[in-house]
VEXTITOR-380483 format. One line per 2 residues: number of its first residue (from 1); for each residue x, y negated, z negated of C-alpha. Coordinates in nm, 3 decimals, padded with zeros to 5 digits. Layout:
# residues N
NUM = X,Y,Z | ...
***
This chain:
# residues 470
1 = 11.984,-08.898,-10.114 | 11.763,-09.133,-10.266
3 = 11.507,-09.038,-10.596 | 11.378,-08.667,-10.627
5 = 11.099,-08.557,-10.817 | 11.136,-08.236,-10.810
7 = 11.425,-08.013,-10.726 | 11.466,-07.599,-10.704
9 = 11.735,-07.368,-10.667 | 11.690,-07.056,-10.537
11 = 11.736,-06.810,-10.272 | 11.389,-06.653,-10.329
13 = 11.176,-06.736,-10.103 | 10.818,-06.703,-10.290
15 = 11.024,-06.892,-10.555 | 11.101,-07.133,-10.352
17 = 10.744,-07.146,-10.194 | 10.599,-07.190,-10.540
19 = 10.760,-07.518,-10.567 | 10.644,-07.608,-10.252
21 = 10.318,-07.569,-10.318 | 10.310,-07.727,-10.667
23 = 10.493,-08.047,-10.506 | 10.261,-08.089,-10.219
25 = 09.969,-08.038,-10.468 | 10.128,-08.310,-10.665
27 = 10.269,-08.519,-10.369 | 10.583,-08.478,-10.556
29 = 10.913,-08.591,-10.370 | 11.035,-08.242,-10.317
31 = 11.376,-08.065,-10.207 | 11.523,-07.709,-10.295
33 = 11.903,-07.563,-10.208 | 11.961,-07.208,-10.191
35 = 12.239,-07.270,-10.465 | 12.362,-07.483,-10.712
37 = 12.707,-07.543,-10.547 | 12.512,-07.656,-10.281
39 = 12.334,-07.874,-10.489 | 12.610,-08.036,-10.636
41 = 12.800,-08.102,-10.330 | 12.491,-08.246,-10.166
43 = 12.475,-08.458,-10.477 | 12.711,-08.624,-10.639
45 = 12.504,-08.848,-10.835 | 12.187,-08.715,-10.897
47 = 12.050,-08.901,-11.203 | 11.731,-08.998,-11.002
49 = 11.620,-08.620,-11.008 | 11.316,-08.622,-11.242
51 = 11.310,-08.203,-11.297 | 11.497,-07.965,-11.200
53 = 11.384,-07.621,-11.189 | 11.669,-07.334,-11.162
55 = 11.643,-06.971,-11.059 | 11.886,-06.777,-11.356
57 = 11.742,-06.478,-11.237 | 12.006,-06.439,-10.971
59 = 12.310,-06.535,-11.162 | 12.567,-06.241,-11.230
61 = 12.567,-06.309,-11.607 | 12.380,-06.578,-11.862
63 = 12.742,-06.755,-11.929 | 12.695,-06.852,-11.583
65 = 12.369,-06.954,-11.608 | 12.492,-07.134,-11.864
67 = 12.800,-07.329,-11.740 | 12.540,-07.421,-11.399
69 = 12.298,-07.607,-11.650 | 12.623,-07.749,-11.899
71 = 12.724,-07.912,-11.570 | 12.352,-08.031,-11.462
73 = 12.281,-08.138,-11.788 | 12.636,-08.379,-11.743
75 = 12.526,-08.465,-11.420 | 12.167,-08.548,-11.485
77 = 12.130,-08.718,-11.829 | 11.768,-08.813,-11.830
79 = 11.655,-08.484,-11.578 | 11.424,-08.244,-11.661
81 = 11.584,-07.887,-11.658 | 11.355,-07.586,-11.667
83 = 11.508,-07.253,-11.609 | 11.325,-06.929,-11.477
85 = 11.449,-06.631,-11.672 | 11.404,-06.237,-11.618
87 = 11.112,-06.126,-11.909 | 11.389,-05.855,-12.016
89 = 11.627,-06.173,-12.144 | 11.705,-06.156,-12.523
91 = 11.633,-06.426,-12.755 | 12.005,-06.499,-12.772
93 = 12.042,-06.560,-12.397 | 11.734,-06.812,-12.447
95 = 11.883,-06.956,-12.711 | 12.241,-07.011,-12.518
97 = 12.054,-07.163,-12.244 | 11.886,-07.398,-12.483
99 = 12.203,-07.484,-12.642 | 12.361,-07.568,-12.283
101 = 12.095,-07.814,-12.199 | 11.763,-07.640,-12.084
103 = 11.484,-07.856,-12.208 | 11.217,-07.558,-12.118
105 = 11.265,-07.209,-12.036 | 10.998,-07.024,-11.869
107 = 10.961,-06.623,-11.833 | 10.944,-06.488,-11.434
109 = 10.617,-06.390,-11.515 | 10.433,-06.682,-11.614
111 = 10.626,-06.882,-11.368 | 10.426,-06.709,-11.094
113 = 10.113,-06.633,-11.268 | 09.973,-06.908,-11.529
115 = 09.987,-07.310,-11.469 | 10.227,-07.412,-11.715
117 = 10.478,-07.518,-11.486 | 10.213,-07.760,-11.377
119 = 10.127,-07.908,-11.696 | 10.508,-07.906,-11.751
121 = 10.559,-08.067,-11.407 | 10.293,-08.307,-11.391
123 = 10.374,-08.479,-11.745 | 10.751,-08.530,-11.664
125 = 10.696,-08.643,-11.327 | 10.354,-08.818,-11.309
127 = 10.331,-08.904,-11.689 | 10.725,-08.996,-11.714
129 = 10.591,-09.382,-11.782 | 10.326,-09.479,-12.041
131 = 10.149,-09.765,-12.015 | 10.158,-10.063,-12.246
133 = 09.927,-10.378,-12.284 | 10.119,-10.697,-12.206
135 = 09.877,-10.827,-12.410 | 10.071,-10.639,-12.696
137 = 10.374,-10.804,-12.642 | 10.493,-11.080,-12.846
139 = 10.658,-11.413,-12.721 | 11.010,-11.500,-12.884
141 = 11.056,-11.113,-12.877 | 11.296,-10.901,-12.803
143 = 11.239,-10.562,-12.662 | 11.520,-10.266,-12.712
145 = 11.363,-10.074,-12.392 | 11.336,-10.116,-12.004
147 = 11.018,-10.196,-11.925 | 10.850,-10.139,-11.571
149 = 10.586,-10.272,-11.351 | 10.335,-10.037,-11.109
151 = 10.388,-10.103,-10.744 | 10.043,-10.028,-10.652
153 = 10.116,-10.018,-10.250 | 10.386,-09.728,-10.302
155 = 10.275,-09.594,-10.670 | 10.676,-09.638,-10.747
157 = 10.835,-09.812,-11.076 | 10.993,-10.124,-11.050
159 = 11.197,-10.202,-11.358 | 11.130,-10.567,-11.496
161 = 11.291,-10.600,-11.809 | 11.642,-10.462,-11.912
163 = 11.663,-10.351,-12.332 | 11.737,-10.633,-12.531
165 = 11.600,-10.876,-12.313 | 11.413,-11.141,-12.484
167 = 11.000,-11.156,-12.399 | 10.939,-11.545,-12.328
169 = 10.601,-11.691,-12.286 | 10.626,-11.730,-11.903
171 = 10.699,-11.338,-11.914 | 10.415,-11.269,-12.071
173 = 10.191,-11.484,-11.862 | 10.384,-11.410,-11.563
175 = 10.247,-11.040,-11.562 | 09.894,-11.090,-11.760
177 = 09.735,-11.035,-11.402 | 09.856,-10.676,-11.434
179 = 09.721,-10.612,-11.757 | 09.963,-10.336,-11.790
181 = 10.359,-10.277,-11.779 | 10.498,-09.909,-11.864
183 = 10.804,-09.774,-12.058 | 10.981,-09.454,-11.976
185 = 10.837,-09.170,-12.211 | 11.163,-09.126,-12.386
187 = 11.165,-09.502,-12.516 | 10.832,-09.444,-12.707
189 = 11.021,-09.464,-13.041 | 11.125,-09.796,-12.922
191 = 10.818,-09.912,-12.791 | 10.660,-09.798,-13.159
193 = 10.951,-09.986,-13.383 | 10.872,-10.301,-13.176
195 = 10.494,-10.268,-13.249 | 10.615,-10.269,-13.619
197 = 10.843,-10.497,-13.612 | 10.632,-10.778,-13.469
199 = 10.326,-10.725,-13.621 | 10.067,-11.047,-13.504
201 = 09.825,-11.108,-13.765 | 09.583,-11.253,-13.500
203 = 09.292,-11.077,-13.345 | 09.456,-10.886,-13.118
205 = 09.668,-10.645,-13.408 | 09.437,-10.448,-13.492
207 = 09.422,-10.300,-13.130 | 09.816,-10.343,-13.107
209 = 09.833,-10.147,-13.362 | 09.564,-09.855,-13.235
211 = 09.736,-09.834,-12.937 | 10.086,-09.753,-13.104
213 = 09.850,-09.470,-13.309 | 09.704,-09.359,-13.021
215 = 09.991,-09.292,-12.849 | 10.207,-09.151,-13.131
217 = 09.936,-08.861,-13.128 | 10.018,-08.839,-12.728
219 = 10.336,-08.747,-12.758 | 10.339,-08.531,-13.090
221 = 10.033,-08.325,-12.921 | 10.245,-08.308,-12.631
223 = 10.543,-08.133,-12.808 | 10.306,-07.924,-12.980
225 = 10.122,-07.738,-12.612 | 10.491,-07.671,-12.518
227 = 10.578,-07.520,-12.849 | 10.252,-07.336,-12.873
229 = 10.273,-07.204,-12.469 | 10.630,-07.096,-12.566
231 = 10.631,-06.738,-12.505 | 10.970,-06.691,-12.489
233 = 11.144,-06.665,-12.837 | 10.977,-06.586,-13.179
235 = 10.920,-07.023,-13.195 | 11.012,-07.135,-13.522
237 = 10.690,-07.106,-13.709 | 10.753,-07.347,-13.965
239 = 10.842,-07.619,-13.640 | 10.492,-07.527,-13.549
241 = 10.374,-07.620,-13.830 | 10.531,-07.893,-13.874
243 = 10.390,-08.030,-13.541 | 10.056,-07.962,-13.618
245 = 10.075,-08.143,-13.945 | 10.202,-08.455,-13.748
247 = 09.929,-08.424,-13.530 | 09.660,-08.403,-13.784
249 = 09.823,-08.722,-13.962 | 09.814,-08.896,-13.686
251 = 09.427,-08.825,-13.601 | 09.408,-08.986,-13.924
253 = 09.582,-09.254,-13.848 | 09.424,-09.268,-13.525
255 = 09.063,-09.245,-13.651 | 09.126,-09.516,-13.910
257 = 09.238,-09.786,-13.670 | 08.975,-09.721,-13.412
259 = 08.713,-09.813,-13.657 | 08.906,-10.133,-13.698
261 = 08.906,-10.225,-13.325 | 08.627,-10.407,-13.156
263 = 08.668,-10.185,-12.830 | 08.831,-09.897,-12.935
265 = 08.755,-09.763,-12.582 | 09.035,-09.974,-12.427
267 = 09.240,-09.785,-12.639 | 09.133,-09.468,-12.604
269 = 09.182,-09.524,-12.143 | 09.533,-09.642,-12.237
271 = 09.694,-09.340,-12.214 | 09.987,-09.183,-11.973
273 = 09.914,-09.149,-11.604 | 09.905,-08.748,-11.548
275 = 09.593,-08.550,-11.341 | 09.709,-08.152,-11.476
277 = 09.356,-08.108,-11.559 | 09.243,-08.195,-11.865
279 = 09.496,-08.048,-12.138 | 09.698,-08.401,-12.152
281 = 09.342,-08.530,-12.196 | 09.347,-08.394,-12.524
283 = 09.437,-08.694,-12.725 | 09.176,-08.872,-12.580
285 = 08.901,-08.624,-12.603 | 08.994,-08.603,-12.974
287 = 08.972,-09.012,-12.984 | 08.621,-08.972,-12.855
289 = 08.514,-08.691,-13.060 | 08.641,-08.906,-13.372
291 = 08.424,-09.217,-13.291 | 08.114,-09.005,-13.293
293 = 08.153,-08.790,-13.527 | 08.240,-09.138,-13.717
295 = 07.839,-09.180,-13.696 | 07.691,-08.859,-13.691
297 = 07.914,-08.641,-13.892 | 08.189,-08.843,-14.085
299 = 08.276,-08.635,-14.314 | 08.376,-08.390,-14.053
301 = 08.539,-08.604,-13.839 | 08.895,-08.521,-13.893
303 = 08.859,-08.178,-13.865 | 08.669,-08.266,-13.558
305 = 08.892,-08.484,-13.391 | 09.174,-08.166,-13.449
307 = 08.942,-07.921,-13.276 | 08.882,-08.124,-13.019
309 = 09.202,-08.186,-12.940 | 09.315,-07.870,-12.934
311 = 09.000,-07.693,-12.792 | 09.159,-07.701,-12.386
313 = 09.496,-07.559,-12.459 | 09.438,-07.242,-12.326
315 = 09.443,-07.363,-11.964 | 09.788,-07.374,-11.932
317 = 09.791,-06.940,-11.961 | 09.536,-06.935,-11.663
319 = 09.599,-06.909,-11.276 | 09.745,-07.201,-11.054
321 = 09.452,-07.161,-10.824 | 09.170,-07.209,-11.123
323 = 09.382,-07.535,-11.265 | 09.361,-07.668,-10.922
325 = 09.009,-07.665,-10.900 | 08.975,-07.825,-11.258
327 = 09.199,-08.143,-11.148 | 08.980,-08.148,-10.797
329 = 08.634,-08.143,-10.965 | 08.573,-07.803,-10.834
331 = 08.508,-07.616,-11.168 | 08.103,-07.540,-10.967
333 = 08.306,-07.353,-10.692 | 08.420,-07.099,-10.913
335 = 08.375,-06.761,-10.822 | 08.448,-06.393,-10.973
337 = 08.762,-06.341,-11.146 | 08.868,-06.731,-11.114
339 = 08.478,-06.831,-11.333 | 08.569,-06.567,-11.537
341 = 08.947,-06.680,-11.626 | 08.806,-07.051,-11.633
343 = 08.522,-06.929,-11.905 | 08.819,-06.739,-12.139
345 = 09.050,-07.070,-12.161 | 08.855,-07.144,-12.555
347 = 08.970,-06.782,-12.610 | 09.319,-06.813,-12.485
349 = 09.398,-07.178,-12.669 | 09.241,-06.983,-13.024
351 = 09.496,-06.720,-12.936 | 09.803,-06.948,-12.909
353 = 09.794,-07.110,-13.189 | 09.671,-06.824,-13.425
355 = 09.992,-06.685,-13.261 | 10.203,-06.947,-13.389
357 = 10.051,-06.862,-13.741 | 09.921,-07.214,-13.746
359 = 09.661,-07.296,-14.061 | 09.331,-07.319,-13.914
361 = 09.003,-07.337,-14.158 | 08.719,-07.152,-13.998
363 = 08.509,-07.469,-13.879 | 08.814,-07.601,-13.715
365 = 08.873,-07.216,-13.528 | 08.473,-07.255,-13.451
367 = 08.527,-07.589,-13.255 | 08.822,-07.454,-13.067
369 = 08.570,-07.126,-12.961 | 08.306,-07.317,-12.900
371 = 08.360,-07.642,-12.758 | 08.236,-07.510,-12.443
373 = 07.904,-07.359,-12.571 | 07.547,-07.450,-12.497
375 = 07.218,-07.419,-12.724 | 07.077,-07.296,-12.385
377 = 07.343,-07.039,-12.352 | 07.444,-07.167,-12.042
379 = 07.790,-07.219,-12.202 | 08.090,-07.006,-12.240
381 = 08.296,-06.779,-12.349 | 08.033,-06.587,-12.519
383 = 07.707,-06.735,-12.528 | 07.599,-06.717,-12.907
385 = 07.265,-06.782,-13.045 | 07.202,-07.144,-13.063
387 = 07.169,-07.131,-13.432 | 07.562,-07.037,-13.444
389 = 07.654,-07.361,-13.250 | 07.673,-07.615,-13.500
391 = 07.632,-08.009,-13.460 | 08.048,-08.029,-13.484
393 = 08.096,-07.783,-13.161 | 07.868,-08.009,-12.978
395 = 08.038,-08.351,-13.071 | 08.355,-08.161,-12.901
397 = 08.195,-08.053,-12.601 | 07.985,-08.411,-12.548
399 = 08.341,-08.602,-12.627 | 08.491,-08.435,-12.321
401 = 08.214,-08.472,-12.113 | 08.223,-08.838,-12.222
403 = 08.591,-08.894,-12.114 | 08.498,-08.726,-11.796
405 = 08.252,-09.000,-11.727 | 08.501,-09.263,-11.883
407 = 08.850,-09.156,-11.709 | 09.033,-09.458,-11.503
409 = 09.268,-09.293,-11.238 | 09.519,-09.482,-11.016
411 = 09.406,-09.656,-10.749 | 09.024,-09.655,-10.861
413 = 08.806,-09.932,-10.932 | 08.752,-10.028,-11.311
415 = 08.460,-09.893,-11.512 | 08.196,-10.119,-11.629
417 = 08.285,-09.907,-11.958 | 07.965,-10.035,-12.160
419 = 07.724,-09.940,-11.838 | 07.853,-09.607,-11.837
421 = 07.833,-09.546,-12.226 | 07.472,-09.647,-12.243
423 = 07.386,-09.449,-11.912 | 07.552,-09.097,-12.005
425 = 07.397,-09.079,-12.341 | 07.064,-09.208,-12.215
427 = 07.067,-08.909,-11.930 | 07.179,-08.629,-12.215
429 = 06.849,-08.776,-12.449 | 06.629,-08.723,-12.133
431 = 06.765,-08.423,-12.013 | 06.917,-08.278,-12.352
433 = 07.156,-08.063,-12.144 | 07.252,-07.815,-12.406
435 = 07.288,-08.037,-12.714 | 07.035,-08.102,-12.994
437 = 06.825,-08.354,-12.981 | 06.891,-08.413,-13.339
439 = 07.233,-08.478,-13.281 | 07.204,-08.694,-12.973
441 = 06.926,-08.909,-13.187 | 07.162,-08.976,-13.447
443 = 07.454,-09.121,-13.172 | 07.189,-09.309,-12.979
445 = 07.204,-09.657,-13.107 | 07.545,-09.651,-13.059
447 = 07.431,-09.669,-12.711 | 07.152,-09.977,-12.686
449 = 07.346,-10.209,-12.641 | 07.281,-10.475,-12.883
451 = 07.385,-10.365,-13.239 | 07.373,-10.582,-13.519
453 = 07.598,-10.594,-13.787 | 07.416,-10.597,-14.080
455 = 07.192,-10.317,-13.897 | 07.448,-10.085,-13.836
457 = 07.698,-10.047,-14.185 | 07.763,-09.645,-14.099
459 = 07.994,-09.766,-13.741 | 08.128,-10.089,-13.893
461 = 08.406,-10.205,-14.094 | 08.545,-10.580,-14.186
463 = 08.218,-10.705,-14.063 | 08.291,-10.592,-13.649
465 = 08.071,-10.364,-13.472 | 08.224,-09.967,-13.432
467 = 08.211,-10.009,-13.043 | 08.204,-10.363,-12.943
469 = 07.835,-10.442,-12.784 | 07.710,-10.771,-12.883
***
């Protein structure tokens, strides 16, 4: 049997369905068996399998739950294995499962009700490879991981490069066309060492080295949704913690070496291939929110770039149907119960991480309530006063709406990225949309177009213009 994205086990047959669904939703490469034996002797080598979802709610006991995922885990080194448990399992039984090779474990419950086995699903399957410049690779180098090229015809992998292979010239120039090669998510350490390594002082570093930032915060915002959507175990609060620390470092770091980049936009589109919805967005929405809030509010914008980050959590906890209408562009089709679960997702991701006893200052819990608000009160969850939304909730809530406008999918044309910028905040000025006109003044000549230097010291920095335009 040749590569699987996505394999089940189960004799339940809404269990079973569930996958279905989710895979054909996906246009995952999809298979199930009614056991694992029957997996196994289907299969003996099944390292292609991407994730592997297991029913252990119809084992006998957990230590055979256990020994099933000891020998999947042998089996399938680089697999993805989330098990389904009973919600009356103990924290030990997690635990056990963990220790014999579960990467997630997920509660029957939110299996079947909330979307976070399609966030879960659609970043180790669709986001499995991130995408690197070739332009940031350096010739005379030698790279430790595989590296991979996009068949666009068949939207399949084709591996390039073996680790340790040495980067020549012809290489590089060989696959500039393609502007992009990926590495598997795992090798990101890699990929990040080699950035350091071979640090280019030439014009071209400064972005090299934005993109390594910007991707860093990818993955450690990643870890921290799963650890925050955990609802399984009491999480290790201080691991929480200690997450969210690396991900406000790495804003910093991220903030820092966009305003040293003379289109930090190109840095900000670089980011994994995934279409959840918008949570894997997250890192750039908070990229966004940092370059404006660079101009308008800079004193804020860390704090900014956190909240916006983390405003869109929540919509992992809410139902399969309502995520499926956020990743089609449906969100207007809403109606009833699925608006009103939509319009509670601020709510929910405040929740989660207050429940991980993360530190949040006020401001920073205000940006996460109300990045979704409106002076108009046409917003949501609950509508306050416009003199309650302040200029930092906005910047949020206009960053998102900004990647919206700015997001490259597969297969699409490229956006005339300057066009677009000028255009969006030229419509929001005339039609003001919910924001202040105050605020949108202030970002506006970030917008015209032709910026001069000397004209423009609050969005500059060693003498190059914040966002490029010339």
């Amino acid at each position: 049997m040749g590569q699987l994205d996505l394999v089940s086990i189960s004799k339940n047959k809404s269990f079973v369905q569930r996958c279905r669904v989710l895979s054909n939703d996906f246009t995952f490469e999809f298979a199930h068996f009614d056991s694992a034996d029957a997996f196994f002797a289907e299969n003996e080598n099944s390292g292609t399998i991407r994730c592997f979802i297991l029913d252990c709610t119809e084992f006998d006991n957990i230590h055979e739950a256990a020994g099933t995922i000891q020998v999947a885990r042998q089996v399938m080194d680089r697999s993805y294995i989330i098990c389904i448990l009973d919600s009356r399992v103990t924290p030990e039984e997690m635990d056990l499962l963990k220790k014999s090779g579960a990467n997630l474990i997920m509660l029957d419950n939110e299996f079947t009700t909330n979307s976070k086995l399609e966030f879960v699903s659609s970043q180790v399957i669709k986001s499995a490879y991130i995408p690197l410049k070739v332009i940031d690779l350096v010739p005379d180098s030698t790279v430790s991981c595989t590296l991979y090229m996009l068949m666009p015809k068949n939207g399949k992998f084709l591996k390039i490069s073996k680790p340790g292979s040495k980067i020549s010239a012809d290489f590089i120039k060989k696959y500039t066309e393609a502007q992009e090669l990926f590495i598997h998510r795992n090798d990101l350490p890699a990929w990040i060492e080699y950035i350091q390594k071979y640090q280019q002082h030439d014009e071209s570093n400064d972005a090299r080295s934005c993109r390594a930032n910007f991707l860093k915060l990818q993955q450690a915002f990643l870890e921290l949704v799963l650890l925050i959507s955990d609802q399984t175990t009491s999480t290790s609060f201080s691991a929480g913690r200690d997450l969210f620390a690396n991900c406000e470092g790495f804003c910093q770091e991220l903030l820092s070496s966009l305003t040293d980049v003379q289109y930090p936009w190109e840095v900000i589109n670089s980011s994994s291939i995934g279409d959840f919805g918008s949570v894997e967005r997250g890192t750039a929405v908070a990229a966004y929110a940092g370059m404006l809030s660079h101009v308008a509010l800079p004193d804020m914008s860390a704090k900014i770039m956190i909240g916006a980050l983390l405003a869109d959590i929540g919509l992992i906890l809410v139902s399969p149907s309502v995520t499926k209408k956020v990743r089609n562009g449906a969100v207007a089709s809403f109606e009833g119960e699925e608006k009103m679960e939509f319009e509670k997702h601020p709510i929910y991701s405040l929740n989660q991480i207050l429940s991980k006893r993360i530190p949040l200052d006020d401001r920073t819990k205000d940006i996460i309530l109300m990045s979704h608000e409106r002076l108009d009160q046409k917003g949501f969850p609950n509508r306050p006063g416009a003199v309650k939304i302040k200029e930092e909730c906005m910047i949020a809530r206009l960053a998102a709406e900004l990647d919206q406008a700015l997001t490259m999918k597969m297969g699409e044309e490229r956006i005339q990225f300057k066009e677009v910028f000028q255009n969006f905040i030229t419509k929001k000025i005339a039609d003001l949309d919910g924001y202040s006109l105050t605020l949108l003044l202030k970002l506006k000549p970030l917008f015209e177009g032709k910026l001069k230097d000397e004209t423009f010291i609050a969005g500059t920095t060693k003498g190059k213009n914040l966002y490029g335009f010339r």
